[in-house]
Residue frames relative to the residue before (quaternion, step in Angstrom):
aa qw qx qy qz dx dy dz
X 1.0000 0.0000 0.0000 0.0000 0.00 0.00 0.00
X 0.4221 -0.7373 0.4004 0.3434 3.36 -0.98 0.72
X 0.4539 -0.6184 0.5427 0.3421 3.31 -1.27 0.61
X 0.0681 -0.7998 0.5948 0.0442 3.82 -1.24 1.04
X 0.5235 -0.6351 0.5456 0.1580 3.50 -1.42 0.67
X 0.2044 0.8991 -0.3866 -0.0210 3.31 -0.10 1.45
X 0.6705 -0.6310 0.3531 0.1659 3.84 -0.57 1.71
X 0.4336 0.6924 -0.5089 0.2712 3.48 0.17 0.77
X 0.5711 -0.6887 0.3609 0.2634 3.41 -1.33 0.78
X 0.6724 -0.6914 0.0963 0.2459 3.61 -0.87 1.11
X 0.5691 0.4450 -0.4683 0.5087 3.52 1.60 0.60
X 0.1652 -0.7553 0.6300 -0.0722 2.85 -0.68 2.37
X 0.3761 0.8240 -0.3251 0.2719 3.25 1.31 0.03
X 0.6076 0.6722 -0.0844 0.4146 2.95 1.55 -1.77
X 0.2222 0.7039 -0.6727 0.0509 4.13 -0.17 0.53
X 0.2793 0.5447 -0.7759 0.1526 3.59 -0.26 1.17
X 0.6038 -0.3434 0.5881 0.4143 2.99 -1.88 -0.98
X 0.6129 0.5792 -0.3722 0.3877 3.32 1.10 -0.50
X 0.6882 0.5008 -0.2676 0.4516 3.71 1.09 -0.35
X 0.4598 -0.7307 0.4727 0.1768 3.03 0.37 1.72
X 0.7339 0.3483 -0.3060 0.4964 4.37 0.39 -0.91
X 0.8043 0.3145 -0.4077 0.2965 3.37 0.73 -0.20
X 0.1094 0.8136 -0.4517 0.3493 3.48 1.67 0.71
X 0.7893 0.4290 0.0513 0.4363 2.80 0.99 -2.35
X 0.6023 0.4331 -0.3677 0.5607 3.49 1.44 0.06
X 0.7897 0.4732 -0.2393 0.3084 3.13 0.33 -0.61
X 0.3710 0.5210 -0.3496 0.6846 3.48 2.21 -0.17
X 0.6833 0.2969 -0.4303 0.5096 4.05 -0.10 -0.42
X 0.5912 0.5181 -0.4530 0.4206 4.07 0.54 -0.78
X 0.7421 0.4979 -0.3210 0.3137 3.47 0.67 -1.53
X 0.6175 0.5378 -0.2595 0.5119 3.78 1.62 -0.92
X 0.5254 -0.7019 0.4156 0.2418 3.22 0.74 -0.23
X 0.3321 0.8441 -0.2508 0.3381 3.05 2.09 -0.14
X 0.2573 -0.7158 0.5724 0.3064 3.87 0.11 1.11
X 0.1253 -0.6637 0.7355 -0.0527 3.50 -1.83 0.53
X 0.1966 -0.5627 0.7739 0.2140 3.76 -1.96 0.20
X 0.3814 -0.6083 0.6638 0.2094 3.54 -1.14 0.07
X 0.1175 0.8485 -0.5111 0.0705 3.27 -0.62 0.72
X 0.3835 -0.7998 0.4285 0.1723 3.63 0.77 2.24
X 0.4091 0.6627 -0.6158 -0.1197 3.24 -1.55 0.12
X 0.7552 -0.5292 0.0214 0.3862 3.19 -1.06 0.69
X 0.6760 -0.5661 0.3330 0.3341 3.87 -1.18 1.18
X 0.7404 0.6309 0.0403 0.2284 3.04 1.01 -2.34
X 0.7978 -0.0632 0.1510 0.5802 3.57 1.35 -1.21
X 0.5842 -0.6824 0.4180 0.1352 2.31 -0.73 2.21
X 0.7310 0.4534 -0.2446 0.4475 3.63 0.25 -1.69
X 0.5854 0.5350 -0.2853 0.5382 3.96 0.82 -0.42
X 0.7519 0.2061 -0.4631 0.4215 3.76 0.38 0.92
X 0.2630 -0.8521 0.4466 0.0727 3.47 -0.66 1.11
X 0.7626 0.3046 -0.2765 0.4993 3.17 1.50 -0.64
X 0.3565 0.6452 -0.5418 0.4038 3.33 1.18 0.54
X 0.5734 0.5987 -0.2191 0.5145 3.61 1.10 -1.68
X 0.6289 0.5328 -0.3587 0.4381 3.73 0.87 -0.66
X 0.8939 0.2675 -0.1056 0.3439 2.94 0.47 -0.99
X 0.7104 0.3606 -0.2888 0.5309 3.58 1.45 -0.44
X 0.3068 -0.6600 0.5671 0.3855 3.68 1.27 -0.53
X 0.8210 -0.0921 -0.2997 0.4771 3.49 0.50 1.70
X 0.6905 -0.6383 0.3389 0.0326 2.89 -1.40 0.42
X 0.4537 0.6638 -0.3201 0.5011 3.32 1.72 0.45
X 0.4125 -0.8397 0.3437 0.0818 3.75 -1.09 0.81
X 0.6705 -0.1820 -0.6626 0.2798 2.28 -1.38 1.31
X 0.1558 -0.6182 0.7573 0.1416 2.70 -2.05 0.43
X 0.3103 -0.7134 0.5669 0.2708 3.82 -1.17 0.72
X 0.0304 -0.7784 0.6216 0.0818 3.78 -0.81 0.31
X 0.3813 -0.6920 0.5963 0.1417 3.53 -0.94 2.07
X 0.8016 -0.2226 0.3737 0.4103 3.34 -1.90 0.44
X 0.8919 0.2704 -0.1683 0.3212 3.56 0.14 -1.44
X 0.7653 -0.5149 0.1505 0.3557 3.13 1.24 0.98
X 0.5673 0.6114 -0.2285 0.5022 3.28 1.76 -0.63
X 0.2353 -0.8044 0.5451 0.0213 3.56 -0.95 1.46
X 0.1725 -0.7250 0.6617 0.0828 3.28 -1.47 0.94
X 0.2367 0.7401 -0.6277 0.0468 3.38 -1.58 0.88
X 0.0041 -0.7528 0.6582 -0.0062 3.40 -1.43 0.97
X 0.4792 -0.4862 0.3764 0.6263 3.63 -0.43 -0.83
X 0.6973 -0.6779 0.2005 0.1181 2.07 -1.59 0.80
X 0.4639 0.5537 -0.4660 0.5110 4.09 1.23 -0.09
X 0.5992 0.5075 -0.3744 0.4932 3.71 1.11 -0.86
X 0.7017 0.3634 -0.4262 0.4403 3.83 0.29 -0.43
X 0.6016 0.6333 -0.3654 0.3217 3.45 0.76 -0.95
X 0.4414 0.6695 -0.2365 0.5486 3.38 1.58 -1.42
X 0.8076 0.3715 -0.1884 0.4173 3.73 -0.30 -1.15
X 0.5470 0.7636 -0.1210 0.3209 3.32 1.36 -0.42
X 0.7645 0.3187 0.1242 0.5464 2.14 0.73 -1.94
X 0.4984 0.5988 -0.3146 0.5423 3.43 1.68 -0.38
X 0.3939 -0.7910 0.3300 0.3322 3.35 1.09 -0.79
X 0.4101 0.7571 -0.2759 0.4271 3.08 1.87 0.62
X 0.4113 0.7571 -0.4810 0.1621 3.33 0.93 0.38
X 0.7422 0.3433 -0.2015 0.5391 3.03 1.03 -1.04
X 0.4334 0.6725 -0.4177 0.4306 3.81 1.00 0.36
């Protein structure tokens, strides 16, 4: 399985349900799916450019495959797809 790179904002601290990125970690933990974490800032939206680079916006998380190409929805909806096993599908 490929190993993906996954965009989430920098309080990794946080394991609620309330933390919309760690929804999305914890669906790639439960698959078994390798990941990198890759912080950016919690607080301001308008304050992440290479996120904007790469997903064409600025909202969290976002997953980014090997080939550079980026996925984002909200987040119970990504978890869903996850956990369905459909990420890479």
């Amino acid at each position: 399985m490929p190993k993906v790179k996954l965009h989430r904002c920098q309080f990794t601290f946080l394991h609620t349900g309330l933390d919309a990125c760690w929804n999305a970690e914890k669906a790639l933990r439960d698959q078994g799916i390798e990941y990198e974490v890759v912080k950016h800032n919690g607080l301001k939206k308008g304050n992440r450019p290479a996120l904007e680079a790469l997903s064409g916006q600025s909202k969290l998380p976002v997953i980014e495959f090997e080939d550079g190409s980026a996925y984002r929805e909200e987040s119970k909806d990504m978890a869903k797809r996850i956990r369905a096993g459909e990420l890479f599908s």
